[in-house]
OpenMM code with the backbone's topology and positions (N, CA, C; nanometers):
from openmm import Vec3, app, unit

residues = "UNK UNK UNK UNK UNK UNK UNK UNK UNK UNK UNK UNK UNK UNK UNK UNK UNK UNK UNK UNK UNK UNK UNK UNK UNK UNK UNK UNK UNK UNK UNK UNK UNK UNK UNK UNK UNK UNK UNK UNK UNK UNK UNK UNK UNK UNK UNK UNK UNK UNK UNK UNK UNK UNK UNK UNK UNK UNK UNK UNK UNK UNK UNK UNK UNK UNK UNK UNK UNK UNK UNK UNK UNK UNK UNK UNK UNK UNK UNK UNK UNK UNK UNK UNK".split()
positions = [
    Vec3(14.5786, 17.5900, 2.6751),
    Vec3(14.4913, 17.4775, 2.6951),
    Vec3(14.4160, 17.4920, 2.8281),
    Vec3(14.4923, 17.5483, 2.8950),
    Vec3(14.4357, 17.5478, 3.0568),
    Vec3(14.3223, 17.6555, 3.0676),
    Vec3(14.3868, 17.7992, 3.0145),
    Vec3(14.2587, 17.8982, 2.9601),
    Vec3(14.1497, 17.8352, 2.8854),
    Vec3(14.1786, 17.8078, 2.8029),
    Vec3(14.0481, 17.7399, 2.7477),
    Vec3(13.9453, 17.6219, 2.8150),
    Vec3(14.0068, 17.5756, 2.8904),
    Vec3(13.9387, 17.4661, 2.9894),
    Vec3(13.8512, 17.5580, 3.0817),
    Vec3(13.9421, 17.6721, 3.1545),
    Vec3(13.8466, 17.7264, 3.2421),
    Vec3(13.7595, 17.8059, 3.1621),
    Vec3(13.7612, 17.8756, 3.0676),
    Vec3(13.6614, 17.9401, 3.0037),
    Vec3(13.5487, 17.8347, 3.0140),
    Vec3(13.5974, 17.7369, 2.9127),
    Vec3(13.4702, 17.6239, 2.8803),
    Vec3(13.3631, 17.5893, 3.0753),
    Vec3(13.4512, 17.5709, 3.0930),
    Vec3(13.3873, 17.5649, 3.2735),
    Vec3(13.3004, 17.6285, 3.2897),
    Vec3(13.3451, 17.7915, 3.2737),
    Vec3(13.3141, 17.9283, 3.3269),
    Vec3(13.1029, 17.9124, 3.2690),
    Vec3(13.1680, 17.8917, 3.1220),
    Vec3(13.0437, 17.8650, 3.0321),
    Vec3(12.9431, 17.7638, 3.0864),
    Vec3(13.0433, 17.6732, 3.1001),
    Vec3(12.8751, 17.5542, 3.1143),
    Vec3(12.8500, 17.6137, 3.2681),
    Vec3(12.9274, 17.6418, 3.3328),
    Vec3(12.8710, 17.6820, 3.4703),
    Vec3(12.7605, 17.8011, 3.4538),
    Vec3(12.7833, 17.8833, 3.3466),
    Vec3(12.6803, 18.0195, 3.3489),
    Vec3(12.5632, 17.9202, 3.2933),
    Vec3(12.5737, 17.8322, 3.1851),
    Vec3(12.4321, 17.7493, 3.1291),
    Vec3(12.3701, 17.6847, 3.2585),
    Vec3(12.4277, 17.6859, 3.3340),
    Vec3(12.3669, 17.5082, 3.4743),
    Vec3(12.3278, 17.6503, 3.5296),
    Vec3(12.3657, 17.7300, 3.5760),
    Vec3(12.3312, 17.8343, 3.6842),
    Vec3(12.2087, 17.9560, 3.6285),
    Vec3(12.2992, 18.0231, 3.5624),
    Vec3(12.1708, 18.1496, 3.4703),
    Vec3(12.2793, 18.2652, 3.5024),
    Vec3(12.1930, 18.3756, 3.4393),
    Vec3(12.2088, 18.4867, 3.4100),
    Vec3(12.2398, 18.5466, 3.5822),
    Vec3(12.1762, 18.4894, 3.6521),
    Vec3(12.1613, 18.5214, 3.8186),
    Vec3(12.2397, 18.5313, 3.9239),
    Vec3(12.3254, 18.4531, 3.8725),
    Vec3(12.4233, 18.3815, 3.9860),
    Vec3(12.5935, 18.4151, 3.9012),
    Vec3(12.5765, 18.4208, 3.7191),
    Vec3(12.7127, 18.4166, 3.7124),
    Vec3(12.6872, 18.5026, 3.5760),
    Vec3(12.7938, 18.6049, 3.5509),
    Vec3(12.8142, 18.6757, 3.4253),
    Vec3(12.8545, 18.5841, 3.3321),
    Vec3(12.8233, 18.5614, 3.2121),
    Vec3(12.9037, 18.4714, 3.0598),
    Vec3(13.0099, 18.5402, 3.0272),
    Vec3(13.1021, 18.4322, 3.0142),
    Vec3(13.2628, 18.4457, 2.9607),
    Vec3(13.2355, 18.5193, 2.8118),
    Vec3(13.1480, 18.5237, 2.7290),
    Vec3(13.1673, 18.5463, 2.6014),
    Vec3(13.1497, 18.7078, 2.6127),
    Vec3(13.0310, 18.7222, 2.6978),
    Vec3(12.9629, 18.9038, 2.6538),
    Vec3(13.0690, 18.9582, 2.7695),
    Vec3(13.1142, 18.9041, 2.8510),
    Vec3(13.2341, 18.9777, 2.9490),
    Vec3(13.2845, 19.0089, 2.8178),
    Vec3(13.4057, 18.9041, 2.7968),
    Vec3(13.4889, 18.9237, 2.6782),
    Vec3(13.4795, 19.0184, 2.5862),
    Vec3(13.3516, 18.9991, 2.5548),
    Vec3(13.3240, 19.0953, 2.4087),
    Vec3(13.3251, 19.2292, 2.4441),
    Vec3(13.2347, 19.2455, 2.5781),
    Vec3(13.2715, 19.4023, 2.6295),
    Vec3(13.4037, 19.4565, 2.6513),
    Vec3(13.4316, 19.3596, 2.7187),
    Vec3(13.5939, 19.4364, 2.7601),
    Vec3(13.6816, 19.4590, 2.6349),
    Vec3(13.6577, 19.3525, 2.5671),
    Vec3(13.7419, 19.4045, 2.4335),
    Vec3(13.7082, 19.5412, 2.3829),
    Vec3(13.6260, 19.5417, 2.3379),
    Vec3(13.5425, 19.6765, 2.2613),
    Vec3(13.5673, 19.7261, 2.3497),
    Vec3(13.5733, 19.7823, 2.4885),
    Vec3(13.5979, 19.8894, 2.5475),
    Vec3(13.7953, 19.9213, 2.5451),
    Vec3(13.8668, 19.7969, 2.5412),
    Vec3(13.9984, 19.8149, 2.5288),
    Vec3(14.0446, 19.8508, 2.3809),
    Vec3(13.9661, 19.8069, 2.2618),
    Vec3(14.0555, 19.8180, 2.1529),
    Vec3(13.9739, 19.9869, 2.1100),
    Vec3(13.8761, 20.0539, 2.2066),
    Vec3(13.7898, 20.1810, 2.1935),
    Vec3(13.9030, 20.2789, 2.2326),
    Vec3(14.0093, 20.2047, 2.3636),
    Vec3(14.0559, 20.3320, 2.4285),
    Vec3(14.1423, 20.3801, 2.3915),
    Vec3(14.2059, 20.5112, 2.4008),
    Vec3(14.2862, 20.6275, 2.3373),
    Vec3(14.4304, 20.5308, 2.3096),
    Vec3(14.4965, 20.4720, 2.4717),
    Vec3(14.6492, 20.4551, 2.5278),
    Vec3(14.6400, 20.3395, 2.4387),
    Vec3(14.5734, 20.2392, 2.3707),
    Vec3(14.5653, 20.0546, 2.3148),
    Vec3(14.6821, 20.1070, 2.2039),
    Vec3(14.6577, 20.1648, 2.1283),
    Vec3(14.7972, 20.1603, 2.0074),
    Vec3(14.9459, 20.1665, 2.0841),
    Vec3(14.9532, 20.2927, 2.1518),
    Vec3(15.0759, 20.3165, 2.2279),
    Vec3(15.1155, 20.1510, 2.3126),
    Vec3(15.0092, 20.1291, 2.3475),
    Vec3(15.0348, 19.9912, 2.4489),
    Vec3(15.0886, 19.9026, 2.3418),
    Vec3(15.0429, 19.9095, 2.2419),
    Vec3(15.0732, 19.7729, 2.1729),
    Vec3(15.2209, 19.8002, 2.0881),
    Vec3(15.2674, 19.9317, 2.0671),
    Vec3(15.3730, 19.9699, 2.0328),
    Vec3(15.5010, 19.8781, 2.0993),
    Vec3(15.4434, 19.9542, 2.2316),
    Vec3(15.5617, 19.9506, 2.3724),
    Vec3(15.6024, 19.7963, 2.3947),
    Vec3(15.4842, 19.7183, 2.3600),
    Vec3(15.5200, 19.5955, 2.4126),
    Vec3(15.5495, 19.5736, 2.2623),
    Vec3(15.5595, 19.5459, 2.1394),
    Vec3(15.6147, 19.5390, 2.1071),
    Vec3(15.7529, 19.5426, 2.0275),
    Vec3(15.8143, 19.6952, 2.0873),
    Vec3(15.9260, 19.7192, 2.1383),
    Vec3(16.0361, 19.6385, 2.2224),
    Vec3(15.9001, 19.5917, 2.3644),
    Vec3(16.0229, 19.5245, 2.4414),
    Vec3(16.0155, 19.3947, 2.3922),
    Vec3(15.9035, 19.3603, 2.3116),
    Vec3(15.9160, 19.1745, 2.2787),
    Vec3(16.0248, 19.2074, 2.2222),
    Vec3(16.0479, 19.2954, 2.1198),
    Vec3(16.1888, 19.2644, 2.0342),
    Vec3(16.3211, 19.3281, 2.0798),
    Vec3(16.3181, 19.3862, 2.1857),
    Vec3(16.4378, 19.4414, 2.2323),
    Vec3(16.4855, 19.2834, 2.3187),
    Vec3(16.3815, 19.2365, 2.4058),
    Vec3(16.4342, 19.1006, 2.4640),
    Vec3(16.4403, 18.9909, 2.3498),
    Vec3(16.4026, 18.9341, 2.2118),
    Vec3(16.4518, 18.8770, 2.1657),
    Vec3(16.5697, 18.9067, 2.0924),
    Vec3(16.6012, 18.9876, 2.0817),
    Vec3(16.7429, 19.0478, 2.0243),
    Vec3(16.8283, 19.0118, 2.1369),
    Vec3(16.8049, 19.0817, 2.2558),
    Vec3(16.8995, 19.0225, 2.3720),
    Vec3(16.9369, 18.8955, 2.3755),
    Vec3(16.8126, 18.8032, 2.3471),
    Vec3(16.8549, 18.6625, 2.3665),
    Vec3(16.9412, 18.6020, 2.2463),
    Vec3(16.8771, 18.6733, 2.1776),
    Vec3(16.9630, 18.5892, 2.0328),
    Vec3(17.1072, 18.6512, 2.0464),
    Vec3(17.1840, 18.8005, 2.0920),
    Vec3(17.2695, 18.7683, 2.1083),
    Vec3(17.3414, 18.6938, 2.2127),
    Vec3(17.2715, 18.7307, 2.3183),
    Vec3(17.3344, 18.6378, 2.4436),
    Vec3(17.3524, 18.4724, 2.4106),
    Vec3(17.2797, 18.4409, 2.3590),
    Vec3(17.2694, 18.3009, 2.3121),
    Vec3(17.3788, 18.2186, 2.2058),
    Vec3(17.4463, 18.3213, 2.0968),
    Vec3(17.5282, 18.3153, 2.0239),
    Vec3(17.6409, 18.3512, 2.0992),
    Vec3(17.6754, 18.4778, 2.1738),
    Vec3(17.7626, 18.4525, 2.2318),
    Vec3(17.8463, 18.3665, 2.3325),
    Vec3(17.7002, 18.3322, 2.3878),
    Vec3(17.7570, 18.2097, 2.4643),
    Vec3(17.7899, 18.0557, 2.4455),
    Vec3(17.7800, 18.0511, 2.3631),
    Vec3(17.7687, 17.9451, 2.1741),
    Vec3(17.9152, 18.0005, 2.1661),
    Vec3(17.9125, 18.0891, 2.1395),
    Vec3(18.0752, 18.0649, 2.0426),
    Vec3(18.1635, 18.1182, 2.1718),
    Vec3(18.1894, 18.1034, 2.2494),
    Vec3(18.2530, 18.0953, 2.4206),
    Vec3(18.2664, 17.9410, 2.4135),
    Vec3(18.1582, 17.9018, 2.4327),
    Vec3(18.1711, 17.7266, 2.4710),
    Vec3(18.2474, 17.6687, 2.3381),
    Vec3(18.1972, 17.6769, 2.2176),
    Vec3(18.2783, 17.6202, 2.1258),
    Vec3(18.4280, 17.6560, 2.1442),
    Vec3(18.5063, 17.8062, 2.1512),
    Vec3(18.6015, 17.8531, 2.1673),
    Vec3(18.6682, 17.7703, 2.3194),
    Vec3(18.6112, 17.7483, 2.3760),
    Vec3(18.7174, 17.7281, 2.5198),
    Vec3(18.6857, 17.5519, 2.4856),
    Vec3(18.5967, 17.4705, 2.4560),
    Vec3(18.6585, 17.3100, 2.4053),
    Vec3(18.7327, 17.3252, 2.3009),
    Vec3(18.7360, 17.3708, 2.1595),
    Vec3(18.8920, 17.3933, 2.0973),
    Vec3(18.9848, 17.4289, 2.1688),
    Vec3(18.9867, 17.5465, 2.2483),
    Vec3(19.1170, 17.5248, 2.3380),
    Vec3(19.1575, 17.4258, 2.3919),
    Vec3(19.0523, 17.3935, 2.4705),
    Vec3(19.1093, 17.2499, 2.5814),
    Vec3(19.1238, 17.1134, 2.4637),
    Vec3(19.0760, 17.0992, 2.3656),
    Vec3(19.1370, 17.0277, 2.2826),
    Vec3(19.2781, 17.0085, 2.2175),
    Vec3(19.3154, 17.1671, 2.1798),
    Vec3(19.4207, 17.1806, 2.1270),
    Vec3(19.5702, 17.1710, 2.2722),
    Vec3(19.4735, 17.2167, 2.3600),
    Vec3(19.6253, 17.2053, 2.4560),
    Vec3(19.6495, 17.1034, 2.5109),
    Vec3(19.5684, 16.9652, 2.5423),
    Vec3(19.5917, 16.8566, 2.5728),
    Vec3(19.6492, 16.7736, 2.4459),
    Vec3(19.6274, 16.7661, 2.3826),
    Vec3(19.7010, 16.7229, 2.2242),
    Vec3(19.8429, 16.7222, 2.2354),
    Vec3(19.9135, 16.7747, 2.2857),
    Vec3(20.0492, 16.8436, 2.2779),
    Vec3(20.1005, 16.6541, 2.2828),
] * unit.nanometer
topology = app.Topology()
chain = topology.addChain("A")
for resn in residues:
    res = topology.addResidue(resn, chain)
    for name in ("N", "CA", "C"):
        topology.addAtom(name, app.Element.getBySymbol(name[0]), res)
C-alpha cells in the first residue's frame, strides 16, 4: 500500500513538474524490467530465491510444530503430575 502511494506521488509529481526535472515511474519501470528479465543470471536468481523461500518455510513449519508439540507435551505433564 505504501509502494503504491509513493509511486502514485512519484507520478503526479512527474505530471506537475515534466519530463525536466523528474524521470516517470512507469518507463523507469518498464526499462528496468526488460533489461532484468533480458539478463543471462534472472532464471538462476529466481531459482535460488526460490530455494531459500522454501528451505525457510520448511524450517518454520517444522520449528513451529515442534514447538507445538513441546508445549502441548510439558502442560500434559504438569497436568498429570499435579493430579496425584
Amino acid at each position: 500500500m505504501l509502494i503504491a502511494a509513493l509511486v502514485a506521488i512519484w507520478q503526479g509529481l512527474y505530471w506537475w513538474v515534466g519530463d525536466v526535472a523528474l524521470a516517470s515511474p512507469a518507463r523507469d519501470a518498464c526499462a528496468t524490467r526488460a533489461k532484468l528479465f533480458a539478463s543471462e543470471s534472472f532464471d538462476t536468481h529466481v531459482i535460488d530465491t526460490l530455494r531459500a523461500f522454501a528451505i525457510a518455510y520448511a524450517l518454520s513449519v517444522v520449528i513451529g510444530l515442534a514447538g507445538r508439540i513441546l508445549a502441548r507435551a510439558s502442560t500434559a505433564f504438569r497436568a498429570t503430575r499435579w493430579s496425584r
